[in-house]
Structure formats: C-alpha cells, structure tokens
C-alpha positions as CSV (number, residue, x, y, z in Angstrom):
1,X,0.0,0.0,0.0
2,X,1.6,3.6,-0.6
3,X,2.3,6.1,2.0
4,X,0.9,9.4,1.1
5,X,4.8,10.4,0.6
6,X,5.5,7.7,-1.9
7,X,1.6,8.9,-3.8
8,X,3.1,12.8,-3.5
9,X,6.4,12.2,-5.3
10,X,5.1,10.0,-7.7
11,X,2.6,13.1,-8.8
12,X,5.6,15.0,-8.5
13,X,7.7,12.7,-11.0
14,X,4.6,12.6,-12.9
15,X,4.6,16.1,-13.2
16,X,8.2,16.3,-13.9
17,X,7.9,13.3,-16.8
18,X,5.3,15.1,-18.7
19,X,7.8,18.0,-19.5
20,X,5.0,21.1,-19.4
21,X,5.7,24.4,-18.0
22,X,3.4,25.3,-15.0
23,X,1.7,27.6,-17.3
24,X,1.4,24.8,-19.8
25,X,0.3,22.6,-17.0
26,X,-2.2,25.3,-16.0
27,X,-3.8,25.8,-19.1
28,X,-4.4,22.0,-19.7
29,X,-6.0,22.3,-16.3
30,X,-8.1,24.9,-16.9
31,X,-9.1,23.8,-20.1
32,X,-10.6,20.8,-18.0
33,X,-12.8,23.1,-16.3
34,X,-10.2,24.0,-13.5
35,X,-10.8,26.7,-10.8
36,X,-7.8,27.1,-9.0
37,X,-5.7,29.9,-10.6
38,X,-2.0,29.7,-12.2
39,X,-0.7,31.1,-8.7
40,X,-2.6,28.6,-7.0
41,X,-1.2,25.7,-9.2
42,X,2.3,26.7,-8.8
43,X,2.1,27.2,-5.0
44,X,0.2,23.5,-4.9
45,X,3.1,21.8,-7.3
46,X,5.5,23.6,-4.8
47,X,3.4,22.3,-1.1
48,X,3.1,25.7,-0.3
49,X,-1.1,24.9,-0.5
50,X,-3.7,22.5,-0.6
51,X,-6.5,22.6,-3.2
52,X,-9.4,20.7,-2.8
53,X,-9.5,17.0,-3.7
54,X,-11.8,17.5,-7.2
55,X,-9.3,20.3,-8.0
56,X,-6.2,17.7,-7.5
57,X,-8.1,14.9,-9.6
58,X,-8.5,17.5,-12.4
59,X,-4.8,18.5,-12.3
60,X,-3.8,14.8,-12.1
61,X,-5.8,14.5,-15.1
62,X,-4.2,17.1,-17.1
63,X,-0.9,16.0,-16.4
64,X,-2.2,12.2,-17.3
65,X,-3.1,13.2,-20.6
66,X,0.0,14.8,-21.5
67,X,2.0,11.9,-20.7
68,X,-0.4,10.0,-22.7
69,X,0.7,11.8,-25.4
70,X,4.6,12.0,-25.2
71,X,4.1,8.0,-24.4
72,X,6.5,6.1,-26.6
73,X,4.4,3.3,-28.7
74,X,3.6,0.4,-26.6
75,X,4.9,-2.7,-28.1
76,X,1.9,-5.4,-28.9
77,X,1.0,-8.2,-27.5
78,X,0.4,-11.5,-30.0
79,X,-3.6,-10.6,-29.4
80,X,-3.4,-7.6,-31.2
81,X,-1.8,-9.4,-34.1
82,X,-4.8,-12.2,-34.0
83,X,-7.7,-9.4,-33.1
84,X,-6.4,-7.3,-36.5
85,X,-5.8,-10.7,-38.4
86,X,-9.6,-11.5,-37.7
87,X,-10.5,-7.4,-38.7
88,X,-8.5,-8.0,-42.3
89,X,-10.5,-11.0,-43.0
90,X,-13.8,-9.7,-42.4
91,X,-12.8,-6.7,-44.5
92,X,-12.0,-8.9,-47.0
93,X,-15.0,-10.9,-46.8
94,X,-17.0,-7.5,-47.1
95,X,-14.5,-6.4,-50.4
C-alpha cells in the first residue's frame, strides 16, 4: 500500500515526466474546467497549499493526458496481431 509520501512524489515525478511548464500545465488544467488559478497551481506543485481534492483529480488529469501523449508506442501483444488478423479478414469478406 503507498504512503501518502510515496503517492506525493510519484505526482511530483509525474509532473516532472510530462515536461510542461506550470503555465502549460495550468492551461491543460483549466481547459478541463479547473478553478484554481496559475498562482494557486504553482504554489500547490510547490506544497506551499492545498487545493481541494476535485481540483487535484483534475490537475492529475491534465498531467495524465499529457503523458499520454509523449508516451513512446507500446509494443503489442500476440492478441493484437490475432484481433487485427480476424479485422482483415472480415474486411475482406466485405470487399
């Protein structure tokens, strides 16, 4: 089970991974329907503050999505290869 030290730095390493600016950061945020302010999210990434738990979710979120999209490809399993081997053969059989 993690310690609520061990769930802070990995938000913090999170944060650090998805290589965003606060302001960056911020404006993912907001664009999520955030409500704390740019000062707020700085002072928050820095444990100067506490924002409410909805507020943290969304800011996890944000910085979630980024690293979604920096993600290298993920290397697939031998499913995939059967799942899109049964997809060309019912394309096929629609051709």
């Amino acid at each position: 089970m993690s310690t609520y030290d061990d769930l802070n730095r990995q938000f913090h390493d999170a944060f650090e991974a998805a290589d965003v600016t606060v302001d960056e950061l911020w404006l993912r945020y907001f664009g999520l329907g955030g409500e704390a302010g740019r000062f707020e999210v700085d002072a928050y990434l820095n444990g100067a503050i506490t924002i409410p738990p909805l507020q943290h979710d969304m800011l996890a979120h944000a910085i979630n999505e980024r690293l979604d999209a920096i993600a290298p490809p993920r290397a697939p399993y031998s499913d995939d290869f059967q799942d899109a081997e049964a997809s060309g053969d019912e394309a096929e059989e629609r051709s």
